[in-house]
N, C-alpha and C positions, 0 to 999 in steps of 0.2 A: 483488895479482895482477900478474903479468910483462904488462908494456907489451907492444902489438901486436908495435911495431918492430922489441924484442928476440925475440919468438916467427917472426914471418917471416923472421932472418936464420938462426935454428935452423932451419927448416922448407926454405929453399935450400939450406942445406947437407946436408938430407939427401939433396937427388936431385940437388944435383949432380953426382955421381960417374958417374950413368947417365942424364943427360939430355944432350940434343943443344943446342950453344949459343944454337940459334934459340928451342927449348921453352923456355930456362931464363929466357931475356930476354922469353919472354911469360909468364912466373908471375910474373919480378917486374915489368911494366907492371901487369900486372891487381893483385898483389898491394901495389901502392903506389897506387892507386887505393882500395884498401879500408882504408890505413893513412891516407890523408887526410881520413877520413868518420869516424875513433876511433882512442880511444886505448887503451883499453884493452877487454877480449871482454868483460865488465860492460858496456858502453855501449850494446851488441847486441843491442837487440830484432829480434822477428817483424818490428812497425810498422814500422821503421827500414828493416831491409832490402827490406819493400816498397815504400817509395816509393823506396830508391834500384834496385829491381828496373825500377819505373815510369820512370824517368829514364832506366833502360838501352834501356828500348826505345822510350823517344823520339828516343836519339840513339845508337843504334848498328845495325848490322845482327844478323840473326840469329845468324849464325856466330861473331861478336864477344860478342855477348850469354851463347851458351852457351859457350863457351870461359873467358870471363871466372869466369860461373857456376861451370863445372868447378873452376878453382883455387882459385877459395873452399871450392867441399865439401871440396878435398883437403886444406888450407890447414886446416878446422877440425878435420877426422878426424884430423890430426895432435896437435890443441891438445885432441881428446879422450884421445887414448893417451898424450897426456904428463899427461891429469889436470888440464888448466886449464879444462875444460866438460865438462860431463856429456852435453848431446844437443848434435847439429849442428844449429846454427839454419838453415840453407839447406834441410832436410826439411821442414819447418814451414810454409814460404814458398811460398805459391797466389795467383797475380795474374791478374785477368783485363782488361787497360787499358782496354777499352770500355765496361765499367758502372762502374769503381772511382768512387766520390767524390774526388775530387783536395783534401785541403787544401794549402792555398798558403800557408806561411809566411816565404817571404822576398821581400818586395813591399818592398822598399827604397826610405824616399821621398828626396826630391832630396837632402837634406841630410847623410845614409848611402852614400847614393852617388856624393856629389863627395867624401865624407870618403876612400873604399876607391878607388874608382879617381885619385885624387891622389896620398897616401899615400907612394907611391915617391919617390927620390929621381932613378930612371932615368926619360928621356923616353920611352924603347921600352917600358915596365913601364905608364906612366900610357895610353901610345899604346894600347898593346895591350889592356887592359882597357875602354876607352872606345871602342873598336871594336868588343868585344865585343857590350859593352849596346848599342850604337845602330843595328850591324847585326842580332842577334838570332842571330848564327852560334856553331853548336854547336863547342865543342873541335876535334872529330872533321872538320867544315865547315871551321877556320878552318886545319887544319893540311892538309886536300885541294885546297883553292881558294885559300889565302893565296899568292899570284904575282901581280907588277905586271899581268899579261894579264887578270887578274880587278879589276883597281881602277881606277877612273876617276874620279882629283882634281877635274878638271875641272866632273866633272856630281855629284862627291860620291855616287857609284855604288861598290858592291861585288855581286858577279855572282856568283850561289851556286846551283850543282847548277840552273838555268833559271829562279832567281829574282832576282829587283833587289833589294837593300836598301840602306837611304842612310845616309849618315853627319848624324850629329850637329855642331853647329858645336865639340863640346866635340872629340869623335873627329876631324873636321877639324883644328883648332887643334893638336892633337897629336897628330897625323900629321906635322903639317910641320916642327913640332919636334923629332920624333922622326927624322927626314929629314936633318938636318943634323947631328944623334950617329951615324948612320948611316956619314955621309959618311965621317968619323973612323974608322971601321972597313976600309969596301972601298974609298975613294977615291973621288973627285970626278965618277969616269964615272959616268952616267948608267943605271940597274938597268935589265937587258933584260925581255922580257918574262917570260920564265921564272924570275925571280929570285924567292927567297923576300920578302915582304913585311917579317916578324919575323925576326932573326937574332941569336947568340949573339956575346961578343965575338971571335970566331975568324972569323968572315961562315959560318956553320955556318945552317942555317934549324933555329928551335928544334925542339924535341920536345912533344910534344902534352899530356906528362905535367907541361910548365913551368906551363900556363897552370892546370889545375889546383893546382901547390902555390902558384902567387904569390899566386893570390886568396884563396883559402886560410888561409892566413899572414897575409896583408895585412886578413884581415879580423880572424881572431884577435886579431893584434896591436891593433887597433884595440877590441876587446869583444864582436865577433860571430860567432856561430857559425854560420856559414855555406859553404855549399859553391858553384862555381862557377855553378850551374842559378838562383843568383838574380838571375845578370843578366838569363836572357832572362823568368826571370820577371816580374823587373820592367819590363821593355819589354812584354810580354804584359798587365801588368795596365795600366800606361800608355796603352795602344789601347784596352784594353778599357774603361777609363773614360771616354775621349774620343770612346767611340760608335763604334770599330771594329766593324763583323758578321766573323759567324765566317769567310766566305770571304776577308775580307783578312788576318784573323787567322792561318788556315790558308796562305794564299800566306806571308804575311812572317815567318812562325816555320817554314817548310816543314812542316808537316805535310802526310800523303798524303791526308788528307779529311776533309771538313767535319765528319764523325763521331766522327773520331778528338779533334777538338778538344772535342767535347760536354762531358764531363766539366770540362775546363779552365770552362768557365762556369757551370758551378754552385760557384762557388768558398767557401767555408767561411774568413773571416780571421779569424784568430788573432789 
């Protein structure tokens, strides 16, 4: 069966011609977000895409959610007419977040998770991912709110959408490392407020689609098959063993209410 990769660069090229350069660079954001989740349309279950349907609407907005949604129908309607699947799996797909059962399979313990977020040989790569897990910040969070005005070394504070989250001594420790690779990039001055946190080797602040392939990868390459959503699950299941209730739970993972977490606690391990 034709790898995803090669099926989505067939499927750009066909609406290139009559899409507008803004539509065509959100098919492929969305459409390399579904190219990181498999590899090939055999991988593709109903299950599969409900729980990454679940994670869409933990960490995205509506508009995002369905937008995203659209390019995948159009994305597989494609991959029906060319004969690489017989139904569109996106039909099939009914989520209701508020009663679903949440299984939770990637609760990473310490050992897993100093292996993926070390891993790198970049200080900005080990920084980044270890800010991830310890502030509990979504993708989508770390690339809205990632500016020095949002970080506070000092008190080990990161300030997200009206919430506190704190850094880890690991996410501390490198940060500061990652602060002086930094240097080497934009120079000695001092980052103002507004300056991106994360930045490519150019001082560009990354794209939101990095931190999804680095984990990614990084976990691959290491033997797991996992997607970025295990870091905050595993700071999720971390609280929740050490006797977090749902309303701290719900503040330090932003959830919009204690409800919405419910599910999250009736957890099923794998």
């Amino acid at each position: 069966m034709t790898q995803i990769s090669e099926l989505i660069t067939e499927f750009l090229s066909t609406i290139e011609a009559e899409s507008s350069v803004n539509t065509l660079k959100a098919y492929k954001s969305d459409l390399n977000y579904l190219k990181i989740n498999f590899d090939k349309l055999s991988e593709i279950t109903e299950e599969k895409l409900k729980d990454i349907r679940v994670k869409l609407i933990e960490n995205y907005s509506e508009k995002t959610i369905a937008r995203r949604w659209s390019a995948w129908r159009e994305f597989f309607r494609f991959c029906q007419l060319r004969g690489e699947i017989k139904n569109n799996p996106i039909f099939s797909v009914h989520v209701d977040p508020s009663n679903r059962l949440r299984v939770l399979n990637q609760d990473l313990n310490q050992e897993s998770l100093e292996a993926i977020c070390n891993a790198s040989s970049r200080f900005r790569d080990r920084a980044l991912l270890w800010f991830m897990y310890s502030t509990g910040a979504r993708p989508s969070e770390l690339f809205a709110y990632g500016y020095f005005k949002y970080l506070n070394m000092a008190a080990r504070e990161f300030y997200i959408d009206g919430r506190t989250t704190f850094l880890s001594q690991q996410a501390f420790s490198s940060l500061e490392e990652y602060f002086k690779e930094r240097e080497t990039i934009v120079g000695s001055k001092a980052p103002g407020l507004n300056d991106p946190i994360f930045i490519n080797d150019k001082g560009e602040p990354l794209k939101e689609m990095f931190v999804y392939t680095l984990f990614t990868q990084t976990a691959k390459m290491l033997g797991f098959n996992l997607n970025v959503g295990a870091l905050r699950d595993s700071l999720m299941m971390r609280l929740y063993k050490s006797g977090a209730s749902p309303e701290e739970l719900k503040y330090v993972l932003g959830f919009k209410s204690v409800k919405s977490i419910e599910p999250l606690l009736r957890l099923e391990l794998k």
